[in-house]
C-alpha positions as CSV (number, residue, x, y, z in Angstrom):
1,X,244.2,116.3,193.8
2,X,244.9,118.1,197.7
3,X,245.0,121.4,195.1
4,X,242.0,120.6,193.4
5,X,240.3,119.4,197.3
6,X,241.2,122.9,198.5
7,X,239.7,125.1,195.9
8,X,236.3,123.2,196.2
9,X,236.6,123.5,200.4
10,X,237.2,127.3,199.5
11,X,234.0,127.7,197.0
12,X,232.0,125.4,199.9
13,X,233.2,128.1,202.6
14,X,232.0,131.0,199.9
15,X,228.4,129.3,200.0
16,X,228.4,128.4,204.0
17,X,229.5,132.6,204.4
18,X,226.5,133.5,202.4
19,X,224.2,131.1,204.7
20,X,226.2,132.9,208.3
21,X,226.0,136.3,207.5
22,X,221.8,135.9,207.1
23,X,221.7,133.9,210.3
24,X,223.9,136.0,212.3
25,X,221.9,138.9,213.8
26,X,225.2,141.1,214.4
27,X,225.7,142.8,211.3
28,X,229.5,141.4,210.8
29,X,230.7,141.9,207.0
30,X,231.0,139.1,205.2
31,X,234.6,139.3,204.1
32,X,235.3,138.5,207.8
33,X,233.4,136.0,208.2
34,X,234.8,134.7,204.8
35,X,238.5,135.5,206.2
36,X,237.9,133.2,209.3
37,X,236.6,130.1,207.4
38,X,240.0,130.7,205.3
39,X,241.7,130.2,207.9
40,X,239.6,127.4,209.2
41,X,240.4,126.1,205.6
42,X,244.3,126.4,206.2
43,X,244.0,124.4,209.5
44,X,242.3,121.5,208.0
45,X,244.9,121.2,205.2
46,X,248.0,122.2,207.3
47,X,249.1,124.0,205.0
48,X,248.6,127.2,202.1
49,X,248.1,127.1,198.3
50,X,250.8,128.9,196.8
51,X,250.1,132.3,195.1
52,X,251.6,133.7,192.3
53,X,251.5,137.8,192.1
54,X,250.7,137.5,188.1
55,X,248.3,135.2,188.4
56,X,246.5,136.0,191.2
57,X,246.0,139.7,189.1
58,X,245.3,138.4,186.2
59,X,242.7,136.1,187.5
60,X,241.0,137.8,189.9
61,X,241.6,142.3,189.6
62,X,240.4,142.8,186.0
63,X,236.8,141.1,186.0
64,X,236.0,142.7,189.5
65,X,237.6,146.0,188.9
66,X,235.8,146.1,185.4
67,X,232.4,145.2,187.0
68,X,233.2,148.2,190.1
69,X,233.6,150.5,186.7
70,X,230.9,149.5,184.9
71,X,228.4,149.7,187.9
72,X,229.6,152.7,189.9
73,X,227.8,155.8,189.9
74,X,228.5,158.0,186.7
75,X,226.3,160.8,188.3
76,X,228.5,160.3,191.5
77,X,231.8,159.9,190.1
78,X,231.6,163.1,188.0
79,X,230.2,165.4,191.4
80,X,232.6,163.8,193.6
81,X,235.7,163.8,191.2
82,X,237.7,166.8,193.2
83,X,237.6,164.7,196.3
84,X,238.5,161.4,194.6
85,X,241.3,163.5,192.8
86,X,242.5,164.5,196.1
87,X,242.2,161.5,197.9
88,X,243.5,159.1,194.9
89,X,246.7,161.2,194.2
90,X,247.6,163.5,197.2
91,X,246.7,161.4,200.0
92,X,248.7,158.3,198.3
93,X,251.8,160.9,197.5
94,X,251.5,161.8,201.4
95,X,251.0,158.4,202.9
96,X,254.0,156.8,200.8
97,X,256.3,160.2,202.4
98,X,255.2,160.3,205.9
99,X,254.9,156.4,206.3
100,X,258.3,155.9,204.3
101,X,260.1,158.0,207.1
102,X,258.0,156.3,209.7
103,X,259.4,153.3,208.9
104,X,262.6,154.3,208.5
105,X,262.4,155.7,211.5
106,X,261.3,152.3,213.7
107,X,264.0,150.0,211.4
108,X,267.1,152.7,210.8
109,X,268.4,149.8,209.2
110,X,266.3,150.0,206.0
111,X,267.2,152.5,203.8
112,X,265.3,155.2,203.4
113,X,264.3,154.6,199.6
114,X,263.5,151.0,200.6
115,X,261.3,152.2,203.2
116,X,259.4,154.3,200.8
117,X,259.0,151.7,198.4
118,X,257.4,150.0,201.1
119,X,255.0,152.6,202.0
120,X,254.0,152.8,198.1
121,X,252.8,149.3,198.4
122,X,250.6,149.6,200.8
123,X,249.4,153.2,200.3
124,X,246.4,152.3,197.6
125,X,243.2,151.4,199.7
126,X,242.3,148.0,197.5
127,X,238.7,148.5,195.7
128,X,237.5,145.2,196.5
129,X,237.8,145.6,199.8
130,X,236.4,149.4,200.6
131,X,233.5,147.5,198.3
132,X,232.9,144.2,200.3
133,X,233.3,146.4,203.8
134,X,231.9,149.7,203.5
135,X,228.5,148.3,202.2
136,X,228.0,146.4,205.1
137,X,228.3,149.3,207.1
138,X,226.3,152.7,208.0
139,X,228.3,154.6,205.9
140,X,226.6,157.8,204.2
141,X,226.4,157.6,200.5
142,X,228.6,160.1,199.4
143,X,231.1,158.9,201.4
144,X,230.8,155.5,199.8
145,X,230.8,156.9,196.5
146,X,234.4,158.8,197.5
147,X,236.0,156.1,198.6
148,X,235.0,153.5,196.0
149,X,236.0,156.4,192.9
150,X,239.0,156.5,195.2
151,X,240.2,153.1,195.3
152,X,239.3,152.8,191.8
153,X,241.8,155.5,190.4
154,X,244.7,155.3,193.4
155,X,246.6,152.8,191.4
156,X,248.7,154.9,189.3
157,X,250.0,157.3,192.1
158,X,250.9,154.3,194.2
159,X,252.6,152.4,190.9
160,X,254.6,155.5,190.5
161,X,255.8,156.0,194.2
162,X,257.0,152.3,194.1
163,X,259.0,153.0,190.5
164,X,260.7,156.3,191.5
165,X,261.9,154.5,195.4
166,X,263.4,151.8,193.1
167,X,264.9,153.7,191.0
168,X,266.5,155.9,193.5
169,X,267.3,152.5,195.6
170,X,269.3,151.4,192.6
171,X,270.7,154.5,191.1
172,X,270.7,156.9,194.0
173,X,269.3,159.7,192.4
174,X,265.3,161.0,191.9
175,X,264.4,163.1,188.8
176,X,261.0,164.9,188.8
177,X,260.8,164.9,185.5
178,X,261.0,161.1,184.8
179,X,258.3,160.6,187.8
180,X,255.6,163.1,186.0
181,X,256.6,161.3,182.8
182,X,256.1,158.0,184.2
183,X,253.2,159.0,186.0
184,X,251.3,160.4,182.7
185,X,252.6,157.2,181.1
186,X,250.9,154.9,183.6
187,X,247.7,156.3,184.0
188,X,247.1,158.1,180.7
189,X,248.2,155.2,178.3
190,X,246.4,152.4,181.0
191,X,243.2,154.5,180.7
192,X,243.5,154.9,177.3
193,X,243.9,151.0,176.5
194,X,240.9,150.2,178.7
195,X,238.8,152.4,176.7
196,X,240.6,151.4,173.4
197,X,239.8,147.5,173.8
198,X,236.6,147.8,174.9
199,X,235.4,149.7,172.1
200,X,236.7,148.2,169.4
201,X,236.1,144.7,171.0
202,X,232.0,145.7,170.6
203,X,232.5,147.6,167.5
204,X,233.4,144.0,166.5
205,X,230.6,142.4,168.3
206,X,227.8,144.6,166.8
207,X,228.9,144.3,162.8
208,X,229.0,141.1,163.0
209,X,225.5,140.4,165.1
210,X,224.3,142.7,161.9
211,X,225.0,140.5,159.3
212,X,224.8,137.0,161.4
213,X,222.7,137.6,164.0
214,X,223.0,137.0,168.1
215,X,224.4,134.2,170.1
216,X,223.7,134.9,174.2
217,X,226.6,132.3,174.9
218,X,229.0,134.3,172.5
219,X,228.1,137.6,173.8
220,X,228.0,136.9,177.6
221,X,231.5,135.0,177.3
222,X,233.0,138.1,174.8
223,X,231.9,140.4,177.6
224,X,233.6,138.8,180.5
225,X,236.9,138.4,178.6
226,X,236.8,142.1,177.6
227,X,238.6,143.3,181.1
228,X,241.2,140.8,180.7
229,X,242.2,141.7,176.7
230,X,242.7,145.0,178.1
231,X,244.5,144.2,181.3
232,X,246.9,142.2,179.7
233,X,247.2,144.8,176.9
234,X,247.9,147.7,179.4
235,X,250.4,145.8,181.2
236,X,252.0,144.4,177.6
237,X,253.0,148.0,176.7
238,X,254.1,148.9,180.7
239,X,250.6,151.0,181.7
240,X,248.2,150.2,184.5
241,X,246.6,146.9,183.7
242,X,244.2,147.6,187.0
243,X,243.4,151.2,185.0
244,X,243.1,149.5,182.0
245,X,239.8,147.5,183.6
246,X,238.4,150.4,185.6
247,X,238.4,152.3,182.2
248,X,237.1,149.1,180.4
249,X,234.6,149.0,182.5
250,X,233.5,153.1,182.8
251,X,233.5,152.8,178.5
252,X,231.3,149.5,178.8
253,X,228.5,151.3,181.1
254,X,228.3,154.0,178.0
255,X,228.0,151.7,175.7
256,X,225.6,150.0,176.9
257,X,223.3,153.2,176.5
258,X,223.4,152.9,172.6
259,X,220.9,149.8,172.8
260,X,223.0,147.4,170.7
261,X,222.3,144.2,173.0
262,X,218.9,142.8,173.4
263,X,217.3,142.9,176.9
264,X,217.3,139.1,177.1
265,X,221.0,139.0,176.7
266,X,221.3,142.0,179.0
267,X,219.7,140.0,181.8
268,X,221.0,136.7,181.6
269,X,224.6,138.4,181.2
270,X,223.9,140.6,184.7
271,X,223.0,137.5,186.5
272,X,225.9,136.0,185.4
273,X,228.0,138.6,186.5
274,X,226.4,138.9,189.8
275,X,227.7,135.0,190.1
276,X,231.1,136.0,189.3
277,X,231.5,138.8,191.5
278,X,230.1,136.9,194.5
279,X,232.4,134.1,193.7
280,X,235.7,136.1,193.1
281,X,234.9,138.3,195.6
282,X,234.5,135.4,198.6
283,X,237.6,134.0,197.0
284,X,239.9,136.7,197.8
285,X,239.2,136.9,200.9
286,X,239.0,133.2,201.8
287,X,242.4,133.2,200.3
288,X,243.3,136.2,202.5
289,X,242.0,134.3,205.6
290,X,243.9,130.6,203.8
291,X,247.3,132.4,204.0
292,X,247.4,134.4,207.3
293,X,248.8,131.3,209.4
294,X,251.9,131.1,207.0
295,X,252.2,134.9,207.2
296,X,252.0,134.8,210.5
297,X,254.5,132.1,211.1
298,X,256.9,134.2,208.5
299,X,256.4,137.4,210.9
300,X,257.3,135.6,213.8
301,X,260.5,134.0,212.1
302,X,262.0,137.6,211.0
303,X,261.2,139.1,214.4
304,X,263.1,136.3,215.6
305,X,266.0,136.7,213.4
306,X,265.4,140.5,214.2
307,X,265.8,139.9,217.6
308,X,269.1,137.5,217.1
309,X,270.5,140.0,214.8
310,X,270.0,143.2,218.0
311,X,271.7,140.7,220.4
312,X,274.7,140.5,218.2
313,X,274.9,143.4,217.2
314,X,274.8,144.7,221.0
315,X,277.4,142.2,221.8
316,X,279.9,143.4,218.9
317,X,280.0,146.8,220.3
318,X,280.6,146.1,223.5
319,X,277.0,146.3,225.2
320,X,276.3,144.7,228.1
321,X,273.7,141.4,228.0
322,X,271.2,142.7,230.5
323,X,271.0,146.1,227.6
324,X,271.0,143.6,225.0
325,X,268.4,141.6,226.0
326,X,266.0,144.2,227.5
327,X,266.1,145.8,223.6
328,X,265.2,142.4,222.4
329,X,262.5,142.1,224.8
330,X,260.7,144.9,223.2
331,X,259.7,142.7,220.4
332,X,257.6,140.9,223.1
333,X,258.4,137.0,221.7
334,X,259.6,135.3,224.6
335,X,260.8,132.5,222.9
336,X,263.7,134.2,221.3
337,X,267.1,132.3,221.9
338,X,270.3,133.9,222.4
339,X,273.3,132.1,221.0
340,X,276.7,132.7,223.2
């Protein structure tokens, strides 16, 4: 039941965002403001839901990622495509190099590949956000259009990176080869799936509203289970699932030109997306804002050991205390102990 009382305090919060964000003459984006009820949220019930990685994708990345392809500008996207090339393949390829050795740099501890595994995490700017953000701001057009193509297509560079660092972390070797393979593999087959499912899924749909005619429910429900067939499908066969919905999504928009569906169904089944992408999108970042405490906590705990670990460390070989303790100092947390 404290599960079920936290996802309806989360949908409330989603509502009382929308009702701040028109009262407050500022201008602050909404995922912000959506981010500080979360945590507002996580201080009432003392404590964080749970998140699963799977899950959390499955439930949340293909129906918004889907509905960014489906709506984005084709015009845009094909005028902009060198710079959203550049900027979804080169500029993750050099942020997961010169942050990898960054890292590895501050923590010469981690090993090198590890540290560039961590850079390929968080080298893909996330769609959602550069969407929720960017809007909200006095950002030029084109620019918008960059980044949004951008964070729609970074996925597969950044998947790759993360393979190739494990796989030199675990067999101490990198082959070029195996990364463009795996790299054609990921993107080319994801792509492909998206466009695959989608199209067959309303081949389906329009032979049989030939012969038996159209049900709205049927039709709005078939379309917003259409990202996650191919999602799951991508990732079933080891592709980008998150390409997989982006390209669902691009092949939907194109399809829709052919004038299969009726207008009626056409506009109920917008405003029911425009439901779904308000409600998913204050979600995320309510659950952003819901789980910063506990990450906090978590980042204060390793620093912590961190700075226990240093002291040690210092002591084995010979350093004096006042050295040792002036390096742990540097973390700036006061409160570490130092055990004799």
């Amino acid at each position: 039941m404290e599960s079920i009382g936290v996802i309806f305090a989360m949908l409330i919060a989603i509502v009382i965002s929308g009702v701040i964000v028109r009262i407050i003459p500022w201008g602050i984006p909404l995922p912000l403001i959506q981010i500080l009820l979360g945590i507002v949220i996580a201080g009432v019930f003392q404590e964080g839901m749970e998140l699963h990685p799977d899950v959390f994708f499955l439930l949340f990345l293909p129906p918004l990622l889907f509905l960014d392809g489906w709506r984005i500008s084709k015009e845009a996207l094909k005028r902009e495509r060198a710079s959203i090339f550049h900027l979804a393949f080169g500029l993750v390829i050099i942020t997961v190099f010169g942050l990898g050795f960054i890292i590895h740099w501050l923590i010469p501890a981690m090993p090198l590949p590890v540290a560039f595994a961590l850079a390929a995490i968080v080298s893909p700017t996330d769609p959602i956000a550069v969407a929720g953000i960017a809007r909200k701001l006095a950002v030029p057009e084109r620019i918008l259009s960059i980044l949004e193509g951008e964070a729609l297509f970074n996925d597969a560079s950044g998947l790759v990176a993360f393979r190739m660092a494990i796989l030199v972390m675990m067999t101490g070797h990198f082959s070029l080869s195996e990364a463009v393979i795996s790299f054609v593999w990921v993107a080319f087959a994801g792509f492909c799936t998206g466009i695959i499912i989608t199209w067959l899924l309303s081949f389906f749909r329009g032979q049989f509203t030939k012969k038996y005619g159209e049900d709205i429910g049927a039709e709005i429900l078939l379309n917003i289970l259409m990202p996650f067939a191919a999602y799951v499908a991508a990732e079933h066969i080891g592709a980008s699932g998150i390409l997989a919905a982006v390209a669902a999504g691009l092949t939907m928009s194109y399809l829709e030109l052919s004038g299969q569906v009726s207008p009626l169904t056409r506009m109920r089944r917008a405003t029911i997306w425009d439901t779904v992408q308000f409600t998913l999108n204050g979600m995320m970042f309510v659950l952003l804002g819901e789980q910063l405490p506990n990450i906090f906590k978590g980042a204060v705990q390793v620093v912590q050991q961190t700075g226990q670990t240093i002291y040690r460390l210092a002591r084995d070989q010979k350093i004096s205390d006042d050295v040792a303790r002036d390096m742990v100092k540097q973390l700036d947390f006061d409160e570490i102990r130092f055990t004799p």
